[in-house]
N, CA and C atoms of all chains as a GROMACS GRO file, in nm:
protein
  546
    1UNK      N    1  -1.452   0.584   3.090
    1UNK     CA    2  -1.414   0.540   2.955
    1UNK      C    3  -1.338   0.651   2.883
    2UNK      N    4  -1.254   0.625   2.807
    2UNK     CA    5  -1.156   0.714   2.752
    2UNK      C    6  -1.159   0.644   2.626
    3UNK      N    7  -1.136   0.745   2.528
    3UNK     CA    8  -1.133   0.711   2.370
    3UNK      C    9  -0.967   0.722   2.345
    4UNK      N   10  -0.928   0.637   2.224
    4UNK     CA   11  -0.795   0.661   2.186
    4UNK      C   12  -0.811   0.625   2.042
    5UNK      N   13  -0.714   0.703   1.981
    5UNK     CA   14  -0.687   0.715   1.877
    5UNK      C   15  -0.600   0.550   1.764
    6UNK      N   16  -0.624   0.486   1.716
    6UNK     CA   17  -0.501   0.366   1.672
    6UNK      C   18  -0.506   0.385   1.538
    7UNK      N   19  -0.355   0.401   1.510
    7UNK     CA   20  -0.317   0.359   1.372
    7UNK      C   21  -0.275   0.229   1.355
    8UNK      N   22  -0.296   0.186   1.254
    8UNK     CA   23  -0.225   0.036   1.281
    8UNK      C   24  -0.239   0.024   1.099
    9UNK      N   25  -0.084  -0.055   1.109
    9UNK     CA   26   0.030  -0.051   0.921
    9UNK      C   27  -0.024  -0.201   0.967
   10UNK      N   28  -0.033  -0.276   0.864
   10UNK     CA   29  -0.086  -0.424   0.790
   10UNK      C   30   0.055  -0.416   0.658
   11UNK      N   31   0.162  -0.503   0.703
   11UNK     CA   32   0.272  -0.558   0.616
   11UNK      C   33   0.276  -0.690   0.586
   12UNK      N   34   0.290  -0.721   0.428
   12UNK     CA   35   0.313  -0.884   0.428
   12UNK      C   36   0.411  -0.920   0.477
   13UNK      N   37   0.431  -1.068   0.556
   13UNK     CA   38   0.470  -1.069   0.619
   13UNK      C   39   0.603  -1.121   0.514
   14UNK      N   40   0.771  -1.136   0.574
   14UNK     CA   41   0.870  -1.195   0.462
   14UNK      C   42   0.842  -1.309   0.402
   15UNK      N   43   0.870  -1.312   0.279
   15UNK     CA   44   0.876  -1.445   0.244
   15UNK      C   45   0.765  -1.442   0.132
   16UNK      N   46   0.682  -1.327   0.199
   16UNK     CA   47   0.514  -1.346   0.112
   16UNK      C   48   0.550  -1.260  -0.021
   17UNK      N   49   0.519  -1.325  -0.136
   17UNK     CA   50   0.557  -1.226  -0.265
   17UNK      C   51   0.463  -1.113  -0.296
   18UNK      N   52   0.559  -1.035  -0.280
   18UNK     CA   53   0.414  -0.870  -0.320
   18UNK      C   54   0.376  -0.834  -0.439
   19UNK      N   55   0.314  -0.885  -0.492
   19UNK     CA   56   0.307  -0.895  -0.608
   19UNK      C   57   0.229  -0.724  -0.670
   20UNK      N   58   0.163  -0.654  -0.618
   20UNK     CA   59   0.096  -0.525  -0.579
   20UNK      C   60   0.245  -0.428  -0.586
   21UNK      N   61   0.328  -0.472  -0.485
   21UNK     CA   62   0.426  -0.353  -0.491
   21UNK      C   63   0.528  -0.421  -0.620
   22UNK      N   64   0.584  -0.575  -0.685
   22UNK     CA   65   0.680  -0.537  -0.787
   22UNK      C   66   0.560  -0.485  -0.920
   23UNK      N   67   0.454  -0.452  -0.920
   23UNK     CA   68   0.343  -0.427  -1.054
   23UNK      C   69   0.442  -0.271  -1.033
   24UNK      N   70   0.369  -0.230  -0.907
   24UNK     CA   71   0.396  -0.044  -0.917
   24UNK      C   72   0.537  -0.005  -0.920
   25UNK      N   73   0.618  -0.132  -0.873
   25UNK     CA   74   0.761  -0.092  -0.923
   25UNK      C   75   0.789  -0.125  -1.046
   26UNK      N   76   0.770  -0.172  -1.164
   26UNK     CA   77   0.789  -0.201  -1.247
   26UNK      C   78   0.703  -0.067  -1.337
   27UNK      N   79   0.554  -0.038  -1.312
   27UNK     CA   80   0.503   0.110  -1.366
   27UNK      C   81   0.590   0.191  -1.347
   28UNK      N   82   0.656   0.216  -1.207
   28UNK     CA   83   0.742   0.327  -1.152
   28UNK      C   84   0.850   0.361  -1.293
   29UNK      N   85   0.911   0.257  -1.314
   29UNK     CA   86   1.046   0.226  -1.356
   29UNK      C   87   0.978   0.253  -1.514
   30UNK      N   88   0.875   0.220  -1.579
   30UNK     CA   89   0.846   0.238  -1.693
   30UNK      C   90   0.818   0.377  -1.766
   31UNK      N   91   0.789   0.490  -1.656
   31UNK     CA   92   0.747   0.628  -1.621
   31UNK      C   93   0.869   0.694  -1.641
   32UNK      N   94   0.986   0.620  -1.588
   32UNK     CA   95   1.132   0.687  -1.582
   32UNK      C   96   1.172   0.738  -1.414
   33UNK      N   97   1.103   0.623  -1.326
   33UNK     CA   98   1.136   0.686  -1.185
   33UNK      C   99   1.208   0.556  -1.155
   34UNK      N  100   1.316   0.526  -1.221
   34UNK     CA  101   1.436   0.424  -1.210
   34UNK      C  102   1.495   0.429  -1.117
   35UNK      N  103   1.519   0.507  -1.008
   35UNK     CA  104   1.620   0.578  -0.896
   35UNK      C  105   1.519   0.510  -0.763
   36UNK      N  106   1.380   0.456  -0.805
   36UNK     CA  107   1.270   0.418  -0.718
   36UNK      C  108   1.275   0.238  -0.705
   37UNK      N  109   1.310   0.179  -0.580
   37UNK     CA  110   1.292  -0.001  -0.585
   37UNK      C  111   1.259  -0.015  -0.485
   38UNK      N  112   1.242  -0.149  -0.442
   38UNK     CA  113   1.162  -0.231  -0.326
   38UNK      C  114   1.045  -0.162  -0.269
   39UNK      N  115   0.938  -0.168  -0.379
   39UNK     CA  116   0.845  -0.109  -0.336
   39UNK      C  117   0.789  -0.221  -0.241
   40UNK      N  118   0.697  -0.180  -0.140
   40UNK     CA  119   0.610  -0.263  -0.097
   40UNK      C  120   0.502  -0.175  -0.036
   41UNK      N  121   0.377  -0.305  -0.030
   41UNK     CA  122   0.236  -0.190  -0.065
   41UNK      C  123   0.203  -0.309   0.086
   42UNK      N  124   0.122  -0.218   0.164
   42UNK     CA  125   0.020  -0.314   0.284
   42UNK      C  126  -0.053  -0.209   0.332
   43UNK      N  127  -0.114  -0.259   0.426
   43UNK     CA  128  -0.264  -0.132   0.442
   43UNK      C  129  -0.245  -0.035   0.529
   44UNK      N  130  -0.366   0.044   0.597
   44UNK     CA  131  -0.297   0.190   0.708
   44UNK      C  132  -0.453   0.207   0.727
   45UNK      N  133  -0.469   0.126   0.858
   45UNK     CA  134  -0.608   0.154   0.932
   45UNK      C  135  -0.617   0.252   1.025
   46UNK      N  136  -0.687   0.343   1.018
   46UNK     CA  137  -0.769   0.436   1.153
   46UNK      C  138  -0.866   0.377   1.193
   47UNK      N  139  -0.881   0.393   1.316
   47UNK     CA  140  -0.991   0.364   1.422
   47UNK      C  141  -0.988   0.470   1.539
   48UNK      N  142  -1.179   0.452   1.611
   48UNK     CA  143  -1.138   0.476   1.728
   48UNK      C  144  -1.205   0.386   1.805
   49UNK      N  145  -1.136   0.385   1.950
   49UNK     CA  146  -1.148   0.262   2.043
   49UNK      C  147  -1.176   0.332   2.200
   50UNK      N  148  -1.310   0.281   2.254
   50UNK     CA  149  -1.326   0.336   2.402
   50UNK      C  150  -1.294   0.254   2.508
   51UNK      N  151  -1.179   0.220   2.589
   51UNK     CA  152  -1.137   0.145   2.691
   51UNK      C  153  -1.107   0.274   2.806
   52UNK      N  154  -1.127   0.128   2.875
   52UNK     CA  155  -1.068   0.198   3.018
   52UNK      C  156  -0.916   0.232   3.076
   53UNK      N  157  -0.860   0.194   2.964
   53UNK     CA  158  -0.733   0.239   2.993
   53UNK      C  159  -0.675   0.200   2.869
   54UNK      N  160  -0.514   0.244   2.898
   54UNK     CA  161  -0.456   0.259   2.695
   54UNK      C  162  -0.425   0.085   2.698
   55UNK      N  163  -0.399   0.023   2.782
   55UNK     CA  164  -0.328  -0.149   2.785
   55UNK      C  165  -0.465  -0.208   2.761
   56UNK      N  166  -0.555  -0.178   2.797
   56UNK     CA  167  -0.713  -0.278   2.768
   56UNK      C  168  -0.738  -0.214   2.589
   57UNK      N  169  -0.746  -0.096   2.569
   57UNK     CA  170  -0.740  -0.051   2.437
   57UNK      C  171  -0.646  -0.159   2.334
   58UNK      N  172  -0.497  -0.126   2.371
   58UNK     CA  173  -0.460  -0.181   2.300
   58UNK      C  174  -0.446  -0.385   2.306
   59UNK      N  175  -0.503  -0.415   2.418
   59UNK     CA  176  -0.542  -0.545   2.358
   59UNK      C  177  -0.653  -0.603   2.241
   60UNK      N  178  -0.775  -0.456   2.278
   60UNK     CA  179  -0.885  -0.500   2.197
   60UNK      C  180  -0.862  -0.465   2.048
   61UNK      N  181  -0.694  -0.355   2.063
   61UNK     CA  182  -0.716  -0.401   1.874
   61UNK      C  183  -0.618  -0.417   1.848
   62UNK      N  184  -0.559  -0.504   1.896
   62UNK     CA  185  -0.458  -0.626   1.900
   62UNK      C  186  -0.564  -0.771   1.850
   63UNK      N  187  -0.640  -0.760   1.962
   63UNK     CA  188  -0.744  -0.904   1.890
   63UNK      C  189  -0.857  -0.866   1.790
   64UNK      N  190  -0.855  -0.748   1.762
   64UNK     CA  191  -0.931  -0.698   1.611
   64UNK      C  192  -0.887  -0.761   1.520
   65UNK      N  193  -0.740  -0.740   1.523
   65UNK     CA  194  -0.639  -0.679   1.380
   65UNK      C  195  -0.621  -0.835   1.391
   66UNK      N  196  -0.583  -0.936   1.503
   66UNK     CA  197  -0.579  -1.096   1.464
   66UNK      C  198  -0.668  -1.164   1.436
   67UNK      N  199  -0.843  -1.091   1.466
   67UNK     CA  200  -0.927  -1.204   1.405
   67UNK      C  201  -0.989  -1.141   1.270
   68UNK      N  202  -0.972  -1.021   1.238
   68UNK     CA  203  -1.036  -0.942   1.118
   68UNK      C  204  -0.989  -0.895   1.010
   69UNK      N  205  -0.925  -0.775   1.102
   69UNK     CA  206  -0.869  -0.655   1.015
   69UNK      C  207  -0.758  -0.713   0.960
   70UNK      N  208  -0.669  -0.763   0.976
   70UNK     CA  209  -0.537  -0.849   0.917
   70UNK      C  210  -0.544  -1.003   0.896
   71UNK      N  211  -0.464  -1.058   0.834
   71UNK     CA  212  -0.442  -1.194   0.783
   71UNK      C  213  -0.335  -1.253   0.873
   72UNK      N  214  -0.331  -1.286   0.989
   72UNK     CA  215  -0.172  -1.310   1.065
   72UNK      C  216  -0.159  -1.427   1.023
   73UNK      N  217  -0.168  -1.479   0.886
   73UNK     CA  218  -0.095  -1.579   0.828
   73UNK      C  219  -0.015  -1.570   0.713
   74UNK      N  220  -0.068  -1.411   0.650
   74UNK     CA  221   0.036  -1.357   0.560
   74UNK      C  222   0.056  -1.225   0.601
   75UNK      N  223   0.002  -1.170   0.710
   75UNK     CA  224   0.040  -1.034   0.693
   75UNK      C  225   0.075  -0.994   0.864
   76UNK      N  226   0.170  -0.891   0.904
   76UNK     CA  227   0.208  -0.851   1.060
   76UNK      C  228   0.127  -0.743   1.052
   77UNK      N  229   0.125  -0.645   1.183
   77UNK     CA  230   0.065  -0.548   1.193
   77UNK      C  231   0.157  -0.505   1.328
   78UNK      N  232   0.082  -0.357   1.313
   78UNK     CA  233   0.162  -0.264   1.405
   78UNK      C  234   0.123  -0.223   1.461
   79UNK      N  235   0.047  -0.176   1.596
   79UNK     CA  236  -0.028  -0.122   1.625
   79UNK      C  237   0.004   0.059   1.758
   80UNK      N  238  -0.031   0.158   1.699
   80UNK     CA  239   0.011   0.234   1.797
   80UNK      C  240  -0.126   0.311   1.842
   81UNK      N  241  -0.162   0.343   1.933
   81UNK     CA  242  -0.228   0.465   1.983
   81UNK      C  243  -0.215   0.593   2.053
   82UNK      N  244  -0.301   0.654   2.066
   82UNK     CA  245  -0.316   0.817   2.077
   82UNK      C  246  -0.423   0.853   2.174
   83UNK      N  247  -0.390   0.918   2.257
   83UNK     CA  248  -0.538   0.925   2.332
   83UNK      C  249  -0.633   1.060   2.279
   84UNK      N  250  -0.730   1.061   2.293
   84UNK     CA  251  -0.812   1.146   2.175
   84UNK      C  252  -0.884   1.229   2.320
   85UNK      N  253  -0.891   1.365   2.323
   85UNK     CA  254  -0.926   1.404   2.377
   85UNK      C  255  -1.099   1.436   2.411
   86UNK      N  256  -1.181   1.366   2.465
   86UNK     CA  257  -1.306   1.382   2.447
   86UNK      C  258  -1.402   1.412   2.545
   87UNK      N  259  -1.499   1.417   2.550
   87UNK     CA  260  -1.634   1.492   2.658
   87UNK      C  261  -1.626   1.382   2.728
   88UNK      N  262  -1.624   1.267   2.741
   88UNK     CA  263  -1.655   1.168   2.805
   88UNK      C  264  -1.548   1.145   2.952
   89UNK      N  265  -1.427   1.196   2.890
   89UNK     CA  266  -1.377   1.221   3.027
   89UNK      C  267  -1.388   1.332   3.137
   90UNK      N  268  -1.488   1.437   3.107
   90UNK     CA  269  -1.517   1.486   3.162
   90UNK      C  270  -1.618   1.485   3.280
   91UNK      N  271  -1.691   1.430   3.185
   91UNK     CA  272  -1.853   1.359   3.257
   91UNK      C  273  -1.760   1.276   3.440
   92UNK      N  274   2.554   0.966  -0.422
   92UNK     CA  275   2.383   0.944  -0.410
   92UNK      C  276   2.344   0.864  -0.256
   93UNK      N  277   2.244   0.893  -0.257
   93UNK     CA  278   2.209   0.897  -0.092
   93UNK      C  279   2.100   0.740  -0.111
   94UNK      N  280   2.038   0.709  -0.040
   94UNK     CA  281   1.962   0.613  -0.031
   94UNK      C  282   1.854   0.649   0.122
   95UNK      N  283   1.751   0.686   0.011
   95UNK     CA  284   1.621   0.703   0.203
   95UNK      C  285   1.516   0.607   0.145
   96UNK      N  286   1.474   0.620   0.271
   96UNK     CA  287   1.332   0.476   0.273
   96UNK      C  288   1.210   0.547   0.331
   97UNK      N  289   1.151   0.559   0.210
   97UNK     CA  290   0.990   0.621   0.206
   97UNK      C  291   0.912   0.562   0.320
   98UNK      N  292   0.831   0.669   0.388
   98UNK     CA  293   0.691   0.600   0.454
   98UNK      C  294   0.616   0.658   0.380
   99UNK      N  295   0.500   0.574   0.308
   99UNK     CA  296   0.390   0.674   0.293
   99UNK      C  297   0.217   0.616   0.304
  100UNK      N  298   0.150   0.726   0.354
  100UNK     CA  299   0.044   0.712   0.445
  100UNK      C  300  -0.071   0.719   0.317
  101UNK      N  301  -0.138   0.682   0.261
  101UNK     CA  302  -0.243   0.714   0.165
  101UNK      C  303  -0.369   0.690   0.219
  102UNK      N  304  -0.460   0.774   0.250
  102UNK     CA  305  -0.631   0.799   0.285
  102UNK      C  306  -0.678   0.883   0.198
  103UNK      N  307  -0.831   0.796   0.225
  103UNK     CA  308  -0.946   0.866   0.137
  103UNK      C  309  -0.979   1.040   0.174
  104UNK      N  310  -0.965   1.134   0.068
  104UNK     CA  311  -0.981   1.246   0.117
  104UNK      C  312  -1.114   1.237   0.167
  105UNK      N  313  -1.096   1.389   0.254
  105UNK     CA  314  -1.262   1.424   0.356
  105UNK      C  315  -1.394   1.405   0.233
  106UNK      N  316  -1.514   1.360   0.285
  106UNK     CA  317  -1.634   1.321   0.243
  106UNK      C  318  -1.607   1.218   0.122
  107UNK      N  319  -1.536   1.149   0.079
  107UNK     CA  320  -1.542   1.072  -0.027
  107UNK      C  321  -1.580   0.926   0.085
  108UNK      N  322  -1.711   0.854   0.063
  108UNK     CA  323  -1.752   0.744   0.142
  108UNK      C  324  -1.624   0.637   0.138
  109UNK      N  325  -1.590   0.609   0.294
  109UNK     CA  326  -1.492   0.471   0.276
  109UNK      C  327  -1.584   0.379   0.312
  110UNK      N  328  -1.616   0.307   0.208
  110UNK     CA  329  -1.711   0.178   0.183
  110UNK      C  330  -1.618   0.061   0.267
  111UNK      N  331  -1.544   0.037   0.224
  111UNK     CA  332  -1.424  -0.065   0.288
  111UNK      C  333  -1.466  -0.039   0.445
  112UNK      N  334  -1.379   0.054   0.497
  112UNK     CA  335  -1.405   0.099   0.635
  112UNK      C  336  -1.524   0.081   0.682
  113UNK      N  337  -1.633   0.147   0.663
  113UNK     CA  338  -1.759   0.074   0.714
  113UNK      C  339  -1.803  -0.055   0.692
  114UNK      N  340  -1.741  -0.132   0.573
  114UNK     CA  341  -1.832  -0.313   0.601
  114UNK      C  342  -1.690  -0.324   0.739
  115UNK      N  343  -1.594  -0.316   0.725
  115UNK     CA  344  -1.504  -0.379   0.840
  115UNK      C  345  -1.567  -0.366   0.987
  116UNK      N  346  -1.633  -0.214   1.007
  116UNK     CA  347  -1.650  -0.152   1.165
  116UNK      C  348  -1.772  -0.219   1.185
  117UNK      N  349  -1.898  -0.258   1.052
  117UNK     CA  350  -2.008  -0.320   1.108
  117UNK      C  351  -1.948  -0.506   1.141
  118UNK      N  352  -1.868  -0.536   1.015
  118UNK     CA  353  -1.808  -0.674   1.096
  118UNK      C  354  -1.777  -0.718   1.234
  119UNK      N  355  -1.662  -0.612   1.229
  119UNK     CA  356  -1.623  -0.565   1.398
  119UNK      C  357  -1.741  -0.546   1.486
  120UNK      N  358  -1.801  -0.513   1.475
  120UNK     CA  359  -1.962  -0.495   1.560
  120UNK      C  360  -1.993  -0.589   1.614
  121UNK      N  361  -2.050  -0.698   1.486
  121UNK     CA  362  -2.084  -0.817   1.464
  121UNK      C  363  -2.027  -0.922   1.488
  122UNK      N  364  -1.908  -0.896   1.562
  122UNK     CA  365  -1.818  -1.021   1.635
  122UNK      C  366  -1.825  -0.971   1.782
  123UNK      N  367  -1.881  -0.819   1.801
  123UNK     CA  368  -1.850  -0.780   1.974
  123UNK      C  369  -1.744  -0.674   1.981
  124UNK      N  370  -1.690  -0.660   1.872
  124UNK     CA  371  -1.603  -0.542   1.918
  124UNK      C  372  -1.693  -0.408   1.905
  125UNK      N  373  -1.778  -0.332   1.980
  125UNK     CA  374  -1.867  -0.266   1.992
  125UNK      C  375  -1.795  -0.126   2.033
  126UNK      N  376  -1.712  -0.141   2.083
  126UNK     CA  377  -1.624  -0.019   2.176
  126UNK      C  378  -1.522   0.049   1.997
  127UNK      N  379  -1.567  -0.006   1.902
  127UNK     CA  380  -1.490   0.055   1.793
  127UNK      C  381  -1.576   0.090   1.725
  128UNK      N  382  -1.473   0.237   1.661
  128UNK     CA  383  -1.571   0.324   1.542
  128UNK      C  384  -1.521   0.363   1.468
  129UNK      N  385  -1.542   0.447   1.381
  129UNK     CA  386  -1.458   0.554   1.278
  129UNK      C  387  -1.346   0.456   1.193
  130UNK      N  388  -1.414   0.348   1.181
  130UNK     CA  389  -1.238   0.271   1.132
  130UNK      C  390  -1.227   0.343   0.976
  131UNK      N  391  -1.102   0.360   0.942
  131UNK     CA  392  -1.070   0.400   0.803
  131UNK      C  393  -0.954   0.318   0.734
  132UNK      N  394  -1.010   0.308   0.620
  132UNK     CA  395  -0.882   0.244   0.606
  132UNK      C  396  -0.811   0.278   0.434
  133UNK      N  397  -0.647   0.292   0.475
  133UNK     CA  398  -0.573   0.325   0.355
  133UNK      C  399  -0.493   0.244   0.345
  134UNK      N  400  -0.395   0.321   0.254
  134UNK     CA  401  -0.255   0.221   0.228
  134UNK      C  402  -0.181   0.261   0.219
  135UNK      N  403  -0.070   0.164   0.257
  135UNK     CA  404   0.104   0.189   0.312
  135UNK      C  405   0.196   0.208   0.245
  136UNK      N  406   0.278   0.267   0.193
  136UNK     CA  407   0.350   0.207   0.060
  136UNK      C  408   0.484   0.243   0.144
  137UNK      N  409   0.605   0.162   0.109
  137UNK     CA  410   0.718   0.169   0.160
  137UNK      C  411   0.780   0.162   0.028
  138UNK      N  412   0.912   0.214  -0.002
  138UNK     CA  413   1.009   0.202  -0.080
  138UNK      C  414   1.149   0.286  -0.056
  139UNK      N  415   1.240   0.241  -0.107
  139UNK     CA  416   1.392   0.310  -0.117
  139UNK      C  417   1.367   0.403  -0.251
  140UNK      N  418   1.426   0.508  -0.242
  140UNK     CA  419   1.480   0.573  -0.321
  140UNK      C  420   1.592   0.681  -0.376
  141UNK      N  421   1.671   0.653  -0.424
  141UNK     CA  422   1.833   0.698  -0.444
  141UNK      C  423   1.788   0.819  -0.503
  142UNK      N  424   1.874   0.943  -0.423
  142UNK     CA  425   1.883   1.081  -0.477
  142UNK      C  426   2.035   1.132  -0.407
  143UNK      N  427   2.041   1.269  -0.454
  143UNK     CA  428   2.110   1.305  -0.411
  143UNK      C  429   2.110   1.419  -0.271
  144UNK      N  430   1.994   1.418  -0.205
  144UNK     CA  431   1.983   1.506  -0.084
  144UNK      C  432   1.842   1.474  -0.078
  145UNK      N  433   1.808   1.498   0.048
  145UNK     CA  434   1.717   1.410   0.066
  145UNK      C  435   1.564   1.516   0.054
  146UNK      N  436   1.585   1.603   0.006
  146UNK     CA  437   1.475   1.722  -0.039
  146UNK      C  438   1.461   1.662  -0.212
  147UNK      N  439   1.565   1.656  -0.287
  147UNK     CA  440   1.536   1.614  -0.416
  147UNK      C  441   1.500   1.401  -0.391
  148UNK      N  442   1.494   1.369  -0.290
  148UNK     CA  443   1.442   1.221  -0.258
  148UNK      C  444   1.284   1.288  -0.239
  149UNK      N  445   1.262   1.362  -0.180
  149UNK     CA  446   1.121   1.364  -0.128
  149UNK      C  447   1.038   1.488  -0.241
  150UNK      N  448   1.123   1.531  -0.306
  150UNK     CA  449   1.031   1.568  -0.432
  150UNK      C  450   1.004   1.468  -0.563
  151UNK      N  451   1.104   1.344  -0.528
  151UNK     CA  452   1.057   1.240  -0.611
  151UNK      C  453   0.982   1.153  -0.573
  152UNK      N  454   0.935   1.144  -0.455
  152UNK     CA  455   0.845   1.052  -0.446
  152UNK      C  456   0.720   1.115  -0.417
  153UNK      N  457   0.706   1.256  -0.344
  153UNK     CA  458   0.587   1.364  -0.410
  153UNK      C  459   0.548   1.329  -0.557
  154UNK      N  460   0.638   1.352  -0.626
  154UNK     CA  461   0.585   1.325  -0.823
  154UNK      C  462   0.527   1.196  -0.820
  155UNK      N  463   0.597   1.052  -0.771
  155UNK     CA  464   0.574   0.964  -0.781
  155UNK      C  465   0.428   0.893  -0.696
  156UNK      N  466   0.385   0.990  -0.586
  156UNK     CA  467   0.263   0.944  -0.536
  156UNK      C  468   0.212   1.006  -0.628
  157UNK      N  469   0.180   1.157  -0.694
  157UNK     CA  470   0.104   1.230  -0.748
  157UNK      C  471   0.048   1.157  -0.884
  158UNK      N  472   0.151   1.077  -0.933
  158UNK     CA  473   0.171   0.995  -1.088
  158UNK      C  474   0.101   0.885  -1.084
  159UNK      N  475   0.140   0.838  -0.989
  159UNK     CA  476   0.085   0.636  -0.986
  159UNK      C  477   0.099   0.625  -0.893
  160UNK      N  478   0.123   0.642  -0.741
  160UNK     CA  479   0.106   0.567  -0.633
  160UNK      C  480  -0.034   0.573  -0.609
  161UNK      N  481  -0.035   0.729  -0.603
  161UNK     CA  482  -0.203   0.750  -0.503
  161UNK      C  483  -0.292   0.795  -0.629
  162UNK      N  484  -0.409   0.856  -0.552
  162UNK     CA  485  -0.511   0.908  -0.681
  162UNK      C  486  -0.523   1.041  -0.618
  163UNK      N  487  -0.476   1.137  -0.677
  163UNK     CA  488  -0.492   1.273  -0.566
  163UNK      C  489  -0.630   1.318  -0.593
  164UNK      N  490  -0.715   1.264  -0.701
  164UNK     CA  491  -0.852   1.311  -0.690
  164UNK      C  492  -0.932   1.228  -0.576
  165UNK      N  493  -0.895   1.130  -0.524
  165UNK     CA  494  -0.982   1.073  -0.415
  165UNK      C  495  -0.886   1.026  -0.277
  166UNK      N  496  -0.756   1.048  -0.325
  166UNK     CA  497  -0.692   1.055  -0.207
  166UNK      C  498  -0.604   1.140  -0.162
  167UNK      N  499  -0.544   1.140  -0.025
  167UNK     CA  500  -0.446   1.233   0.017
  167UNK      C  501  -0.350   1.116   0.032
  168UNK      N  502  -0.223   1.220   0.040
  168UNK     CA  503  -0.081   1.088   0.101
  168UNK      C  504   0.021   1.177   0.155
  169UNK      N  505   0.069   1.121   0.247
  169UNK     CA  506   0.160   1.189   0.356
  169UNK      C  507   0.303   1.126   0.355
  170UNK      N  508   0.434   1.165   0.269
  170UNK     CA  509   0.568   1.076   0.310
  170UNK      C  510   0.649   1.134   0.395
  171UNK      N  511   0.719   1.025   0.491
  171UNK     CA  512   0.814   1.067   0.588
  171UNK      C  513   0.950   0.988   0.500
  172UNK      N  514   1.082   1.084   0.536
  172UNK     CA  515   1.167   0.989   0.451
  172UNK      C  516   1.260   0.966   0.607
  173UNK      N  517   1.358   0.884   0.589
  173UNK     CA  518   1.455   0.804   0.665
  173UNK      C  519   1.580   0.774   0.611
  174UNK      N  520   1.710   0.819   0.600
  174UNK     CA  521   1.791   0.799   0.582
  174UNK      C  522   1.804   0.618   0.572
  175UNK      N  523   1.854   0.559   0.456
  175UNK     CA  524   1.937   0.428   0.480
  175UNK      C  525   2.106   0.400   0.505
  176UNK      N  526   2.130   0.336   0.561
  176UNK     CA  527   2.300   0.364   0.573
  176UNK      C  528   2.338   0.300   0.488
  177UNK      N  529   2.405   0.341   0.369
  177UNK     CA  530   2.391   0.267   0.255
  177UNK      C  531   2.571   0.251   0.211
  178UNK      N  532   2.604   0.120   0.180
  178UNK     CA  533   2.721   0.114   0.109
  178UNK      C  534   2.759   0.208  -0.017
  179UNK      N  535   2.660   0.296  -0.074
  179UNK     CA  536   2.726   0.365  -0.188
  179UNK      C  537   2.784   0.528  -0.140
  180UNK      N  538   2.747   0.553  -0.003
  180UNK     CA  539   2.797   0.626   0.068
  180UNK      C  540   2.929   0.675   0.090
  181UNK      N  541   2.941   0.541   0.113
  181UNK     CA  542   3.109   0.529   0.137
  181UNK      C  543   3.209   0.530  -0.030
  182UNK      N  544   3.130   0.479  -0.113
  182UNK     CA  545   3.247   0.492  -0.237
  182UNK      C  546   3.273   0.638  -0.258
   0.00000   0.00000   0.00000
């Protein structure tokens, strides 16, 4: 078993109104940071994940992020990993 | 004036409890995803912002996480910038 590292970005998906990012663009712009637009706001998960390899890893949070961690009816996701160096591959 | 497109990474600084993150990892548990841990979770913020070199782009959106994006008392935030190929380039 090997541990890996996943980041994974949660974006609404097009079409979906962000209503979160025009608020903070509109604060932005009220502050005097006018030179600042198209904000958009979505999430930025860490995890860690123990598979037997990085393709079994990244299926299991591939089917995380579609039955949990994300909305795949308004929102995409991204998913990358890292392999994390740990005792377990030593053993 | 230039046009770059913000990444930026926002997490809970070290020891401040991510409450969020733990109900998700015991959820995750609780469906079988057992092989996951440590989940954390932040937020994404994307935006354009017009400067004129891309050091005075990324000291404005430094001010602008420091101001209202993030909370630097309970969070950290990390921006990468990216050139846009932008039509005002060319005028």
């Amino acid at each position: 078993m090997q541990t890996f590292h996943a980041l994974i970005t949660i974006t609404l998906r097009k079409g979906i109104l962000d209503v979160q990012g025009k608020t903070v663009e509109q604060s932005l712009h009220s502050i005097g940071f006018d030179t600042i637009a198209d904000v958009h706001i979505g999430k930025h998960v860490e995890l860690n994940v123990r598979a037997e390899s990085e393709s079994e890893a990244y299926a299991l949070v591939q089917d995380a992020c579609a039955k949990l961690i994300a909305n795949p009816i308004m929102e995409d996701f991204h998913v990358a990993l890292q392999p994390v160096a740990s005792e377990t591959e030593a053993v």
